[in-house]
N, C-alpha and C positions, 0 to 999 in steps of 0.2 A: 684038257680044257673042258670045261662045265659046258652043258648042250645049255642053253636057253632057253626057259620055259617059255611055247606060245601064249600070248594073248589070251586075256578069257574072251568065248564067246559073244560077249557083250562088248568088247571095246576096251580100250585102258579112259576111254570118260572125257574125252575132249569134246563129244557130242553135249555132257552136260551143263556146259557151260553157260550155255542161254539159260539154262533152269537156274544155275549160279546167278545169271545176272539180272532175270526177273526175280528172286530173291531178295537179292542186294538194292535191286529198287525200289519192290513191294515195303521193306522197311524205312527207306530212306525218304521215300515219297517223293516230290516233286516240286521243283517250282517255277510256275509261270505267271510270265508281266505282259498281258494286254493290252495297249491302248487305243484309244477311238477319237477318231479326229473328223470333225464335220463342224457345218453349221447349228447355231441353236435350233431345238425342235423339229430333228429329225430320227429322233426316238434314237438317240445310244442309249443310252441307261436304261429304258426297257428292254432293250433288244441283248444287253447284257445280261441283266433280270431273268432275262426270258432264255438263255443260253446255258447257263450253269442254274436253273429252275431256284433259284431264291432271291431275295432283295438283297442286293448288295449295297446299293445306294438308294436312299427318295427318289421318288419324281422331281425334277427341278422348278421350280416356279420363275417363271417364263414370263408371266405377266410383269416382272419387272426392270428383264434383261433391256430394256428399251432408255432406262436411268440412268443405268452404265454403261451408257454409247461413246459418256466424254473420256472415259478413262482409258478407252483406246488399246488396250494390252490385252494378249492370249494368256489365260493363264493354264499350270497346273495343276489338277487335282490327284492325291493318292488315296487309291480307296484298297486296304487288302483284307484278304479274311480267309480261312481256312476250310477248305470243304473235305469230306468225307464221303467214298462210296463204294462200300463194299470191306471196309477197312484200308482202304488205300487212301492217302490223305494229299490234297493239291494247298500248298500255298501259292494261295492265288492274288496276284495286285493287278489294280484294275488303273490306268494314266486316261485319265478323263480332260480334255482342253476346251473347257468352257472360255467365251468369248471369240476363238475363231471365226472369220469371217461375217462375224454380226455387224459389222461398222462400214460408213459409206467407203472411207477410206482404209482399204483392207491391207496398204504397203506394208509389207515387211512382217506380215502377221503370223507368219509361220517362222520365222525366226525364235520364238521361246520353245516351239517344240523340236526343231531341230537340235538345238542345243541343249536340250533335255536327253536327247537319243548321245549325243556326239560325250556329255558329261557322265551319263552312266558310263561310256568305255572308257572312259579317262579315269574316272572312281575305280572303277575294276583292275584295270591294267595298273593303277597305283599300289593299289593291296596286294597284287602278284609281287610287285615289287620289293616287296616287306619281308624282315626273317620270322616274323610270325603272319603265317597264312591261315590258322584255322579256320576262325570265323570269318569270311566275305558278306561283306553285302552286296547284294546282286542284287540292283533294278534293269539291268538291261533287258530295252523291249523285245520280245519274242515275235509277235505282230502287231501288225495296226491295220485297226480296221478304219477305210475313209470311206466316209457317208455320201455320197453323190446324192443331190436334191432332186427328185424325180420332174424334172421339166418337161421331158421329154425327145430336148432339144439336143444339146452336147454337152461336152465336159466347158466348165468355164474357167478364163483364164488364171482364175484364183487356183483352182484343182489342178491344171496342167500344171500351175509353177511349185504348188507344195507335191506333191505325186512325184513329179523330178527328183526332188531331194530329199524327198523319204523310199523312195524304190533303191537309193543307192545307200541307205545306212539300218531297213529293217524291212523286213520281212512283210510287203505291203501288199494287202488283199482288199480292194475295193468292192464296195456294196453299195445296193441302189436303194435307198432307204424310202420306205412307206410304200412298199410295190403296189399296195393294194386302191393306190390313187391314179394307177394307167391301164389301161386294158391289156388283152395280153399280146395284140399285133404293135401297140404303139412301144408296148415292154421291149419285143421283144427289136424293134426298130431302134429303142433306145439304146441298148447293149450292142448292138453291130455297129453302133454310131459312136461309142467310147471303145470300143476294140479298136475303131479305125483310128480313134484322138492318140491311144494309146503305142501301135504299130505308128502311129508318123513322126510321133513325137518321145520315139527311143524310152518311155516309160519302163522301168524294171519292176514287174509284179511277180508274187511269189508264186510258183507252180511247184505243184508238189512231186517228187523224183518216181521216173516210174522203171519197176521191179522188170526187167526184161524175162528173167526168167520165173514170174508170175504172172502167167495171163489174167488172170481174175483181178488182179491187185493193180497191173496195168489197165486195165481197159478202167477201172475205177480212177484211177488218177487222170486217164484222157477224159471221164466224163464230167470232173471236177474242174479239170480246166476249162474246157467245151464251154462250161455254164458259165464261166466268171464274163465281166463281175457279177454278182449274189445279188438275185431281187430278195429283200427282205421285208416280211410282218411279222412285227416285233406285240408283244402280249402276254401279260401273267394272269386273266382272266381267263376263266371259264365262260366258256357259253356254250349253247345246248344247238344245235341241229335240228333242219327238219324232220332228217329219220331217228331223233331222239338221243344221237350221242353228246357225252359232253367233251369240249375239246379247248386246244386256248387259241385263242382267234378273236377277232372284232365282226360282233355286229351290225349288218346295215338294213335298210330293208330290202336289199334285193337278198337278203340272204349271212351266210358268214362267209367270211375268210379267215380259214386255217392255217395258223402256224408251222403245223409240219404236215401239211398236204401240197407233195411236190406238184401238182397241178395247180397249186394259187401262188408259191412262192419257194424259194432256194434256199429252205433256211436250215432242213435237214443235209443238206449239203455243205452247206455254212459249219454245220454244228461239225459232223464228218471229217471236215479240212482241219479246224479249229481245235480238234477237243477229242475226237473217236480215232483218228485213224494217221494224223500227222505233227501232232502235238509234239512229240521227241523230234520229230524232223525239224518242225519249227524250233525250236532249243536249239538241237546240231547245226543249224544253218546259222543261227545266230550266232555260236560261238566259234563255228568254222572259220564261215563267211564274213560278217559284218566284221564283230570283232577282231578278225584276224586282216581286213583290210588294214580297219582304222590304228590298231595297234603298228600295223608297217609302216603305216603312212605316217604316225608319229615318232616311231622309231630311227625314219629314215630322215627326220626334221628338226630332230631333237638328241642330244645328249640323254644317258642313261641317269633317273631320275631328276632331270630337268623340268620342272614346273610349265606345264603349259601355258603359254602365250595367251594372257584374257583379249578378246575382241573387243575393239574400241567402237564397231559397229553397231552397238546396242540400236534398235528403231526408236528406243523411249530416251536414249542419252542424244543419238543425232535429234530427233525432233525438238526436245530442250536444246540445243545448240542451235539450230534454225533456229527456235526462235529469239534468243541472246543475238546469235546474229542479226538478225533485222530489229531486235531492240535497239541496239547497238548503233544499226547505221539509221535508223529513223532519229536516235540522238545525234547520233553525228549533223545528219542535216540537218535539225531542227538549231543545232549550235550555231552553224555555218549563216543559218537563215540568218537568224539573230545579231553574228559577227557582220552581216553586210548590212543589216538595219543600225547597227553603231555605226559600220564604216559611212555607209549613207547619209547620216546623223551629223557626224563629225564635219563631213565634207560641205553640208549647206551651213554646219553652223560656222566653219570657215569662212566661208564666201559669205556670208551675213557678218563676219567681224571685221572681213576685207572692206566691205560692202562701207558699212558704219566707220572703221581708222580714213577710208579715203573719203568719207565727206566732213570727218569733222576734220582732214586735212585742208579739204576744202572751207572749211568754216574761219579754219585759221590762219587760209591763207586771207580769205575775203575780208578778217577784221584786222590782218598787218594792210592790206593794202589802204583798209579805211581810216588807221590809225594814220600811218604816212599820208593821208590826204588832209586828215585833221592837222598835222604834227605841220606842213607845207601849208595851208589857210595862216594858223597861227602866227609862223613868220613874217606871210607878208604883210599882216594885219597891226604886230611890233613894228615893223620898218615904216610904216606910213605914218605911225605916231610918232 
């Protein structure tokens, strides 16, 4: 029998693997779906800008969202674009939901992004389903960032109900947007005050996994959670510093606020979780976790390529049907009114016909009896002659 040659010194190479697989993805590149969910004018789109350092989108013009208050719908925006850095290339899409919570009536308003999230896993899970799999389109969201309006106060009921049903279908990271409009005791009053909205009210936000057997890597991911949610100042300007640096930040006159100066705001943090250090976890969690619920949850409700069940729930089709309904029954009454002004009608012109048959009853009877009195004269007036 043949002896077996040992091992070379180096390994038979199963350590190389992670070199294989940074490789394999250094050419494949990447791609991630962002989206950012708040009210108008609380700087997404800078603060995205300001994230992956280019214009991805314009500024919004704001001055007009006040015109289309009647139209009443959340809508979608896709914005995607390809970045570069270092030769490593991210396709990146950005789910922007302009009109969220702009309207007095805010019912039902998170209803099109929910179902933005729940459609990309149904689009996906359908193309699995296919004998040709090459090409996917994948929009499924990786995170979402929700904008919390710096009040100071709590989370409001609008945010508790959408926060609910996006903690359970994507990877939700809350941010306090415009930090640089509280100071830093009422900040940080405010973040202990939506920790607590959040702990009471069973919120699922995403934390990021931490390496037991990497102290440095742990203690970074407890300091990332420690800070949520993210005060942010969002900014693609430059401005210049007292002691002459330039930096991106807004200026006021007490001075600047700095973008990535963790002592004015969490947005190196933000980038950190986002974009440096959890991005692949964001993806894995999403295709783990979200997807691999909702794909059960449909599998276990549906036959094998069974077309999903469309929601009769739409907010924009129930609200047209409210109002068909009370179209509807304000016709009905107005018919009804109407039917008892005939019946009403009929009934006096009745009793006006009763009224008029029994007098000229009377009329007729009054001129037989004058007749018979004439007809009685007459006689005895022949018999005399």
């Amino acid at each position: 029998m043949a002896a077996v040659a040992p091992p070379p010194s180096d390994g038979i190479g199963i350590a190389n693997l992670p070199n294989q697989r940074h490789k394999i993805v250094a050419k494949r590149g990447a791609h991630f779906t962002i989206m950012v969910v708040g009210e108008s004018g609380l700087g997404k789109t800078t603060l995205i800008n300001t994230l992956f350092s280019t214009e991805l989108s314009p500024p919004k013009q704001y001055n007009r969202r006040h015109q289309k208050q009647l139209d009443k719908l959340t809508e979608v925006e896709i914005i995607k674009a390809e970045l570069e850095e270092k030769q490593f290339k991210v396709k990146l899409t950005v789910i922007d939901t302009p009109g969220f919570g702009d309207y007095v009536n805010n019912r039902d308003s998170w209803a099109p992004i929910v179902d933005f999230i729940d459609d990309q896993h149904e689009a996906y899970m359908r193309q699995e389903q296919q004998p040709q799999r090459k090409e996917k389109t994948d929009l499924r969201v990786h995170a979402c960032l929700y904008f919390v309006r710096p009040t100071g106060h709590t989370l409001k009921p609008l945010d508790i109900e959408i926060m609910k049903r996006l903690g359970t279908r994507v990877n939700l990271i809350p941010v306090i947007a415009k930090a640089d409009t509280l100071t830093q005791n009422d900040l940080m009053t405010f973040k202990q005050r939506i920790r607590e909205v959040i702990a009471a009210q069973g919120i699922r936000i995403y934390q990021p996994s931490i390496d037991s057997d990497d102290d440095a890597s742990a203690q970074h991911a407890r300091m990332l959670i420690d800070a949520m949610p993210f005060s942010i100042i969002g900014s693609t300007e430059d401005v210049k510093t007292a002691d002459g640096r330039v930096v991106k930040g807004r200026e006021y006159l007490w001075g600047v606020a700095e973008v990535e100066n963790e002592d004015h705001c969490d947005f190196k943090k933000l980038r950190s979780l986002v974009i440096r250090n959890y991005m692949l976890d964001l993806i894995h969690t999403t295709e783990e976790v979200h997807y691999e619920n909702y794909r059960q949850q449909q599998m276990e409700t549906r036959k094998f390529g069974e077309p999903k069940p469309r929601k009769l729930d739409n907010p924009k089709f129930k609200e047209e049907e409210e109002m068909l309904r009370k179209r509807f029954t304000e016709q009905v009454k107005a018919e009804e009114a109407r039917f008892r002004q005939w019946e009403q009608h009929l009934v006096a012109e009745r009793d006006r016909l009763n009224k008029d048959l029994e007098m000229a009853h009377s009329a007729i009877k009054a001129l037989e009896a004058e007749l018979d009195a004439l007809q009685v004269n007459y006689g005895r007036s022949t018999t005399r002659r």
